[in-house]
N, CA and C atoms as an extended XYZ file, in Angstrom:
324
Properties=species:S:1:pos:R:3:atomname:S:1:resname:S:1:resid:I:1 pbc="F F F"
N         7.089       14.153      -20.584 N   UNK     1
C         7.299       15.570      -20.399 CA  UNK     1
C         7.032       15.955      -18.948 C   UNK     1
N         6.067       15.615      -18.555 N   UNK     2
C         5.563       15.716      -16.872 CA  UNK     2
C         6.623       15.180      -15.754 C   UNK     2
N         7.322       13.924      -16.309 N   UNK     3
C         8.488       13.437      -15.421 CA  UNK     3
C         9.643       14.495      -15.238 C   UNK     3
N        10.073       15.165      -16.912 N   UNK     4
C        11.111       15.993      -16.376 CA  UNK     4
C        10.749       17.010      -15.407 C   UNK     4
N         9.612       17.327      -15.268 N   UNK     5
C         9.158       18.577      -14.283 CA  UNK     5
C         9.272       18.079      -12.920 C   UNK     5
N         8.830       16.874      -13.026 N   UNK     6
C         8.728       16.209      -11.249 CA  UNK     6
C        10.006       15.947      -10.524 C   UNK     6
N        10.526       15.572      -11.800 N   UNK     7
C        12.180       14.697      -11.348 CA  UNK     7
C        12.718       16.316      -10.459 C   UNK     7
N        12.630       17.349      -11.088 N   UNK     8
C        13.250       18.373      -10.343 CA  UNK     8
C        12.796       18.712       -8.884 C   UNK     8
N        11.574       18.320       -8.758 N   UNK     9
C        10.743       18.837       -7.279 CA  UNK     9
C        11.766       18.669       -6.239 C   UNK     9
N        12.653       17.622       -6.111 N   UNK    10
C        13.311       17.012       -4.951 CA  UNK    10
C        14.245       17.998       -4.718 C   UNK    10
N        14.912       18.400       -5.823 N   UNK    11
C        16.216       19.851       -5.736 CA  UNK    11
C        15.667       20.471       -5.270 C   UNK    11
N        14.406       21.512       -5.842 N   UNK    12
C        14.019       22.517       -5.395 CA  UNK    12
C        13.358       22.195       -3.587 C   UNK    12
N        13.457       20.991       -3.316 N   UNK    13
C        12.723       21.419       -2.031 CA  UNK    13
C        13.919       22.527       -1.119 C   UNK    13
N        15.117       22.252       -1.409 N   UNK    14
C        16.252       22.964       -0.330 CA  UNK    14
C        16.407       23.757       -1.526 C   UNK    14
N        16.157       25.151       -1.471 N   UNK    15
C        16.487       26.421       -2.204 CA  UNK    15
C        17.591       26.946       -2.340 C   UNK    15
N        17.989       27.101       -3.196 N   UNK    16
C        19.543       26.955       -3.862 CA  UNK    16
C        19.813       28.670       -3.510 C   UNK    16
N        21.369       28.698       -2.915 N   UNK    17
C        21.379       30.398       -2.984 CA  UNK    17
C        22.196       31.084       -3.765 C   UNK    17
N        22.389       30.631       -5.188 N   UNK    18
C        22.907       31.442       -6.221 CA  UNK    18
C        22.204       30.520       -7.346 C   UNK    18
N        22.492       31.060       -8.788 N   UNK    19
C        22.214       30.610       -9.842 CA  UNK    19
C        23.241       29.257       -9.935 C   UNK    19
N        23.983       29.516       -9.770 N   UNK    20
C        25.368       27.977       -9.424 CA  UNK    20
C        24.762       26.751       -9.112 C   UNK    20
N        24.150       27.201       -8.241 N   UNK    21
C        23.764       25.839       -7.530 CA  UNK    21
C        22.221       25.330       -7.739 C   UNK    21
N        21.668       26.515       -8.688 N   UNK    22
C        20.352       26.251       -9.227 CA  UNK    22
C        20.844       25.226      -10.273 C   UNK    22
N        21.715       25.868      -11.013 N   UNK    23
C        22.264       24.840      -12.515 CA  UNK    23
C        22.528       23.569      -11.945 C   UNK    23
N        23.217       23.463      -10.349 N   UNK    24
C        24.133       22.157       -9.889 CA  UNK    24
C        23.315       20.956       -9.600 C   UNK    24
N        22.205       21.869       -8.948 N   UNK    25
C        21.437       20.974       -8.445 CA  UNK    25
C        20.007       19.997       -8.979 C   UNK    25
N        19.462       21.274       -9.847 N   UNK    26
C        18.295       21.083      -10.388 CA  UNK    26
C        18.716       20.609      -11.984 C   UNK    26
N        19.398       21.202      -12.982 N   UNK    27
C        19.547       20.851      -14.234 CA  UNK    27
C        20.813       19.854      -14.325 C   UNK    27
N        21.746       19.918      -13.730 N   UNK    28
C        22.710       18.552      -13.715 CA  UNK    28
C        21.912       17.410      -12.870 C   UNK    28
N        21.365       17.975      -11.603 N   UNK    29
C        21.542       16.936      -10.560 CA  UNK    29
C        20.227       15.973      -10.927 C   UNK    29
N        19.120       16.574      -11.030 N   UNK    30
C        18.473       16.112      -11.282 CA  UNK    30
C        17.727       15.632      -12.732 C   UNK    30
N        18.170       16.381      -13.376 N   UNK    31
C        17.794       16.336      -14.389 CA  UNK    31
C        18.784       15.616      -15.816 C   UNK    31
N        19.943       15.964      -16.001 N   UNK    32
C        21.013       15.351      -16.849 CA  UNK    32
C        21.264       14.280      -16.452 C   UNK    32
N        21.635       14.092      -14.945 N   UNK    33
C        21.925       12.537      -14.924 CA  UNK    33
C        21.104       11.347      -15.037 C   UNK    33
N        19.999       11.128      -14.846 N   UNK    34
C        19.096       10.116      -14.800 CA  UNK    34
C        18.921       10.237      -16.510 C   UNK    34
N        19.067       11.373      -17.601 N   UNK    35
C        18.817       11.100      -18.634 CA  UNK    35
C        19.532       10.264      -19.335 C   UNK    35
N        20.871       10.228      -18.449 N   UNK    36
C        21.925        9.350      -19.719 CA  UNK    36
C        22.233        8.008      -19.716 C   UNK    36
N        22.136        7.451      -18.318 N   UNK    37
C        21.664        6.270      -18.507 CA  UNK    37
C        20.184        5.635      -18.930 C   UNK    37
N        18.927        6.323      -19.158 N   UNK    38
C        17.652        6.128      -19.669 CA  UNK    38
C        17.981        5.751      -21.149 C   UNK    38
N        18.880        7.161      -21.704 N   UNK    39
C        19.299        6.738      -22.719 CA  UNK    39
C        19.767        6.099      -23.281 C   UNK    39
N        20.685        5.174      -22.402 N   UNK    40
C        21.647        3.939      -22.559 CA  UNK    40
C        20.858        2.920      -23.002 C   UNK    40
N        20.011        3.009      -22.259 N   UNK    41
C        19.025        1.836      -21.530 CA  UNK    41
C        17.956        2.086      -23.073 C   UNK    41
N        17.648        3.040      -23.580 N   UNK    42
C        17.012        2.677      -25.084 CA  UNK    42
C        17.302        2.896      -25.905 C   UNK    42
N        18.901        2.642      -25.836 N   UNK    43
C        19.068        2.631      -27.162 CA  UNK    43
C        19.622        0.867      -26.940 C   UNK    43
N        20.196        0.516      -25.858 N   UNK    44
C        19.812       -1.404      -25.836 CA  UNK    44
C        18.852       -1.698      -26.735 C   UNK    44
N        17.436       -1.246      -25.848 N   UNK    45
C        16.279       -1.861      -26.054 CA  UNK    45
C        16.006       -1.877      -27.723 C   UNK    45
N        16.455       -1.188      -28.132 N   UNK    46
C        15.948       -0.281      -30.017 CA  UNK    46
C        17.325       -1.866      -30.347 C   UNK    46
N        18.470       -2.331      -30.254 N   UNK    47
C        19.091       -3.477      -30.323 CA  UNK    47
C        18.539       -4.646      -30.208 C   UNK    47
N        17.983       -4.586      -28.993 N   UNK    48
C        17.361       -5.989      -28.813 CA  UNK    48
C        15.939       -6.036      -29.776 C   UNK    48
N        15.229       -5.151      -30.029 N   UNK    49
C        14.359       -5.171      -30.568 CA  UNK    49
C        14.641       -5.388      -32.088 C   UNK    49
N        16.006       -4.921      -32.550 N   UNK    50
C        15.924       -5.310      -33.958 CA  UNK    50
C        17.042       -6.605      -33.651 C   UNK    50
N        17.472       -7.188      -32.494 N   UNK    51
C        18.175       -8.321      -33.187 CA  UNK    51
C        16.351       -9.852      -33.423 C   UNK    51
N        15.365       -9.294      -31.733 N   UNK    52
C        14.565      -10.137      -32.074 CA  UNK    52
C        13.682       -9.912      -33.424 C   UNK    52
N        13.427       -9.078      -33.882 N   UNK    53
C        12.826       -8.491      -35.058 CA  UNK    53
C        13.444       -9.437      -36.034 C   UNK    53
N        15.034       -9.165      -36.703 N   UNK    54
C        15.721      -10.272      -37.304 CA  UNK    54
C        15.891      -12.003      -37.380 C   UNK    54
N        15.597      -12.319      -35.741 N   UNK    55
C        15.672      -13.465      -35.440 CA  UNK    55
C        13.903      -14.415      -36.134 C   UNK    55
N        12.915      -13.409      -35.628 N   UNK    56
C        11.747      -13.882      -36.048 CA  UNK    56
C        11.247      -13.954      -37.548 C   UNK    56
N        11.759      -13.278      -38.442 N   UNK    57
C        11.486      -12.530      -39.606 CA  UNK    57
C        11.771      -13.755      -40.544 C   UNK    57
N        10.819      -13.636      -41.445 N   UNK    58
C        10.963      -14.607      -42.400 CA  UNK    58
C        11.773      -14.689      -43.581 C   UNK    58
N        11.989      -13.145      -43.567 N   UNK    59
C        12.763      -12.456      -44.554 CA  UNK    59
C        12.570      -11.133      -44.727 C   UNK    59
N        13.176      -11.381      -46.497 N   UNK    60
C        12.209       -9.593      -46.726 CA  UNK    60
C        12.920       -8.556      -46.008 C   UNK    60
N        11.218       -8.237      -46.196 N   UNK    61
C        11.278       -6.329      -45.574 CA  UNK    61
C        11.857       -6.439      -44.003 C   UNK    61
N        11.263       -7.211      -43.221 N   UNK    62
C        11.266       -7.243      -41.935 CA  UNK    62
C        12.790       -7.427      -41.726 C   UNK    62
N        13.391       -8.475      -42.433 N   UNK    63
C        14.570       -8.959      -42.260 CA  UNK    63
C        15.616       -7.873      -42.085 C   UNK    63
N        15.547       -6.952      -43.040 N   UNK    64
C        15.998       -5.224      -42.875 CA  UNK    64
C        15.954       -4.900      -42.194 C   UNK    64
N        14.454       -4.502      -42.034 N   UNK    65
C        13.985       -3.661      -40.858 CA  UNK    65
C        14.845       -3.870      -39.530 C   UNK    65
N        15.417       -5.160      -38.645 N   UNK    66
C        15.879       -6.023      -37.812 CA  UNK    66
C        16.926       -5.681      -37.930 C   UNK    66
N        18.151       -5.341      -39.264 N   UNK    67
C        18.878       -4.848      -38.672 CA  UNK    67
C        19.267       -3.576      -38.506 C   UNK    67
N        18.477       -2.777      -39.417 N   UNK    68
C        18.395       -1.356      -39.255 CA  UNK    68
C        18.701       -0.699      -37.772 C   UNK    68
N        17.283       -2.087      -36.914 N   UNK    69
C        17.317       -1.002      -35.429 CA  UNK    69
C        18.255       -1.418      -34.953 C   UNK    69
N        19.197       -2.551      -35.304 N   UNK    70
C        20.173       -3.319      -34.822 CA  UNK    70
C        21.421       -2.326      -34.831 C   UNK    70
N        21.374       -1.647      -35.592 N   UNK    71
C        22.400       -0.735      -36.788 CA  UNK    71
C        22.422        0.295      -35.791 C   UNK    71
N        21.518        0.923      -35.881 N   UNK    72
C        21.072        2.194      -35.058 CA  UNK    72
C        21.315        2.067      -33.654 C   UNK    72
N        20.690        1.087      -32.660 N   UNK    73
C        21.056        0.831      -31.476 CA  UNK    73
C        22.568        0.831      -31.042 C   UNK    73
N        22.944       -0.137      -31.961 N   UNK    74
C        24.878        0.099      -31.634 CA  UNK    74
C        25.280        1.389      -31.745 C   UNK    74
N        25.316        2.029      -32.842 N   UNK    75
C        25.372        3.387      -33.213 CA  UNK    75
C        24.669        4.211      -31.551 C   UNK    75
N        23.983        4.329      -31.314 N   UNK    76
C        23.296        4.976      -30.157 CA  UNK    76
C        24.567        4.387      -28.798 C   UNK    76
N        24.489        3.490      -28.352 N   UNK    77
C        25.312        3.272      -27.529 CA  UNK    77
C        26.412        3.709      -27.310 C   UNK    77
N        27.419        3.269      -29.270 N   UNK    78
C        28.764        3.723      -29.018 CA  UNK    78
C        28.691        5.179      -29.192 C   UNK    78
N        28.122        5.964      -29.721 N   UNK    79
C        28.365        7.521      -29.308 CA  UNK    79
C        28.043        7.680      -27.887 C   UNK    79
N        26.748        7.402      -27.262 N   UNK    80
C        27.143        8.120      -26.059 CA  UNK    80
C        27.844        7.272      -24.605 C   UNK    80
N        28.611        6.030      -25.244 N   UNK    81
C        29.345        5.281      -24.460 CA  UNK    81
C        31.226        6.397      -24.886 C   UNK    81
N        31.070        6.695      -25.809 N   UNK    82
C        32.671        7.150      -26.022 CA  UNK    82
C        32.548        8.796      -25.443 C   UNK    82
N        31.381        9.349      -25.537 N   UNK    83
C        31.274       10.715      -25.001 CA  UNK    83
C        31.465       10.875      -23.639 C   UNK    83
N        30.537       10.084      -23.244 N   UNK    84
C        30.896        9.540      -21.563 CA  UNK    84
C        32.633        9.294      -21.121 C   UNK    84
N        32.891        8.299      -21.855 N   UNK    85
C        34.746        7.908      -21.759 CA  UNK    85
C        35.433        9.409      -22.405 C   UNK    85
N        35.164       10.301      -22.959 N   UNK    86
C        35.910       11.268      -23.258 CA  UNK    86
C        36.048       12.126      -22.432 C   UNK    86
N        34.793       12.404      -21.733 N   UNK    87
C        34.368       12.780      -20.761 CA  UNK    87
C        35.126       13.172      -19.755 C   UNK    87
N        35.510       11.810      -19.280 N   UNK    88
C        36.390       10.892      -18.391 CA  UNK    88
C        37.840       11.215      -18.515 C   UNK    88
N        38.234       10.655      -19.436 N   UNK    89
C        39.695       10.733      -19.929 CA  UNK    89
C        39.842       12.510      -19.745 C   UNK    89
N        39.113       13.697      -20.435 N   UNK    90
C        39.243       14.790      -19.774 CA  UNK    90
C        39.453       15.519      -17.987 C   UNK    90
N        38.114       14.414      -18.075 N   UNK    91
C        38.388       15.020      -16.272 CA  UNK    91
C        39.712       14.172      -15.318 C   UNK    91
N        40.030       13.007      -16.044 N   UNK    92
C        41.523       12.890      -15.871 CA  UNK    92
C        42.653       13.761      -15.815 C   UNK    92
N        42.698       13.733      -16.849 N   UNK    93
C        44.143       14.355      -17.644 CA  UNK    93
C        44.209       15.697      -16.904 C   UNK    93
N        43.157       16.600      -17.189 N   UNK    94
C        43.371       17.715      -16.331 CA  UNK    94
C        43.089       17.929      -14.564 C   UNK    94
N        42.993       16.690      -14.465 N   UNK    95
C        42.753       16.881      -12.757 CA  UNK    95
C        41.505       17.766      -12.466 C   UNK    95
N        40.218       17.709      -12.935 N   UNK    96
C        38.954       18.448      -12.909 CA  UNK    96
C        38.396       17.778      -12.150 C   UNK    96
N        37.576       18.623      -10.875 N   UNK    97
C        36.436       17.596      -10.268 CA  UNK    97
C        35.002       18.397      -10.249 C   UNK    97
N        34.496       17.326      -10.178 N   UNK    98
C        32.800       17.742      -10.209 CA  UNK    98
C        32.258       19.532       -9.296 C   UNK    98
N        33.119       19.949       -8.496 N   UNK    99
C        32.737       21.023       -8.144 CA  UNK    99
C        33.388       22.650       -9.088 C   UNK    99
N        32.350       23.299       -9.204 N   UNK   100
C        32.037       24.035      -10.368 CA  UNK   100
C        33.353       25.197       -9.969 C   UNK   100
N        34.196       25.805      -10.761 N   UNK   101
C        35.203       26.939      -10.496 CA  UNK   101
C        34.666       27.928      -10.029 C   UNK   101
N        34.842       29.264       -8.701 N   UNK   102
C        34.632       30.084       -8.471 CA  UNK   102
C        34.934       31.065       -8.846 C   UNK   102
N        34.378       31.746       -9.703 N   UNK   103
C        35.200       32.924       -9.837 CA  UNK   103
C        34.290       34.682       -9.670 C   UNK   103
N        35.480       35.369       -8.565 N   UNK   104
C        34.768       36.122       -7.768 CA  UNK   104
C        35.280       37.342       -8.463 C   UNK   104
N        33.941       38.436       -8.458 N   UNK   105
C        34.227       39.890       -9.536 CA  UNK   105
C        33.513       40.984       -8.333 C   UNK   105
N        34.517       41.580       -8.124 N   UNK   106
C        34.748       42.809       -7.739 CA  UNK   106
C        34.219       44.271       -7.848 C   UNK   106
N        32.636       44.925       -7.751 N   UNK   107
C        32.426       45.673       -8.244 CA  UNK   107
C        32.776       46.862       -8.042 C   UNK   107
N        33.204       48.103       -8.488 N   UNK   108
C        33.576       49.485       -7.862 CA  UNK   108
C        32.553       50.205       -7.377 C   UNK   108
């Protein structure tokens, strides 16, 4: 919990001058991206842990157990491996790039 607070310090040192670039910098920049590969990265680990879990297991309960996290880990990956590629294939197709649309309002 303390990391997500820190991870932001680095944005905020250069003070953002709209809400735009508060969102751009601090909650995408720093904060969303480092989460999704972390996430990648355990839901592997929750895989490897139930293929060695399986591999060691004598049987039984454990033997389950092994592939459960085995089960789950894949599951974890391929959702946020195809969200990522959808992602993608969107910011394709429509020619979208990472800088946010302006749109300017006029007050009377």
């Amino acid at each position: 919990m303390l990391f997500a607070f820190t991870a932001a310090l680095p944005a905020l040192a250069v003070a953002p001058k709209n809400f735009q670039e508060l969102v751009d910098n601090v909650l995408i920049g720093s904060l969303i991206k480092p989460i999704v590969p972390l996430l990648i990265s355990l839901a592997v680990v929750v895989f490897l842990y139930g293929v060695i879990t399986l591999m060691f297991s004598e049987g039984g309960e454990k033997k389950e157990e092994g592939k459960q996290y085995m089960l789950w880990g894949i599951i974890g990956i391929f959702v946020m491996v195809s969200v990522w590629g959808l992602v993608t294939i969107l910011k394709e197709t429509f020619g979208l790039e990472n800088s946010p649309i302006k749109i300017e309002m006029k007050l009377p």
